[in-house]
C-alpha positions as CSV (number, residue, x, y, z in Angstrom):
1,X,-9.3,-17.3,8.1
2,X,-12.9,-17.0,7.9
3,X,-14.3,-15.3,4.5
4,X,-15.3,-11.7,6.0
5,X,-11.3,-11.8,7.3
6,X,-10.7,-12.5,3.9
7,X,-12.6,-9.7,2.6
8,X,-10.9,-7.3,4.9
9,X,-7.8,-8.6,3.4
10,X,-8.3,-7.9,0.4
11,X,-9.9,-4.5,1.4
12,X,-6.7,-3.6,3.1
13,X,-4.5,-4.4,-0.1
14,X,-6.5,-2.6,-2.5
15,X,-6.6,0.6,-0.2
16,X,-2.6,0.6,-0.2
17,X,-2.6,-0.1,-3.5
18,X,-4.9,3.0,-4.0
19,X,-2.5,5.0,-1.8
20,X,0.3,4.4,-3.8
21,X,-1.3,5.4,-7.1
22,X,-2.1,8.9,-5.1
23,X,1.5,9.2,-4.0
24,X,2.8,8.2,-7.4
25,X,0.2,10.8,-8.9
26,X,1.4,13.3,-6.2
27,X,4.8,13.6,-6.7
28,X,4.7,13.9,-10.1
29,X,3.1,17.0,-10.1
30,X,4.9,18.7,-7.3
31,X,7.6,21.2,-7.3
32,X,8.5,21.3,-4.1
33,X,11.4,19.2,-3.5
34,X,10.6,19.2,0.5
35,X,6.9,17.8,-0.3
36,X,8.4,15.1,-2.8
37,X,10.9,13.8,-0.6
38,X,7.9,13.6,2.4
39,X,5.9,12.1,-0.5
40,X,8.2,9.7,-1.5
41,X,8.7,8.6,2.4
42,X,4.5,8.0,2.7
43,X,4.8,6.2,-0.8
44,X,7.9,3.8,0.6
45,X,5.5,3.3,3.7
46,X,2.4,2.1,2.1
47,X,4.3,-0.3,-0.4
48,X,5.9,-1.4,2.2
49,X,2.2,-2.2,4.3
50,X,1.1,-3.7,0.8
51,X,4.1,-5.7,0.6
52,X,3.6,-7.2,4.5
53,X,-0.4,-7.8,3.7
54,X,0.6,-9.9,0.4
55,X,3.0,-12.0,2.4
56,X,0.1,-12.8,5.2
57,X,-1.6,-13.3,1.9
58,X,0.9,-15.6,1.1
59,X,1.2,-17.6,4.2
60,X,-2.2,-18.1,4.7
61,X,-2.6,-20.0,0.6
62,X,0.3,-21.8,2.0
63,X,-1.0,-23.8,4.8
């Protein structure tokens, strides 16, 4: 990967990362239980994009 790919990595993982500290921050301080359980699904989704980015991450240190 070239070093501006890089940077975009990283980028990408500190914007989900950021996501999930607003989703976190969100559903505490709901009351709704419909808008926590939607919150909760958006939270699931960006850890799980975080998760997938690490592990290209990963991959990449690996070779």
């Amino acid at each position: 990967m070239t070093q501006k790919e890089l940077l975009y990595m990283e980028d990408a993982i500190n914007h989900e990362t950021n996501l999930i500290d607003i989703c976190n921050f969100t559903i505490e301080s709901l009351d709704d239980e419909d808008l926590v359980t939607f919150m909760k699904s958006e939270l699931k989704k960006h850890q799980n994009m975080k998760k997938k980015l690490m592990e290209v991450m990963e991959d990449i240190s690996n070779e």
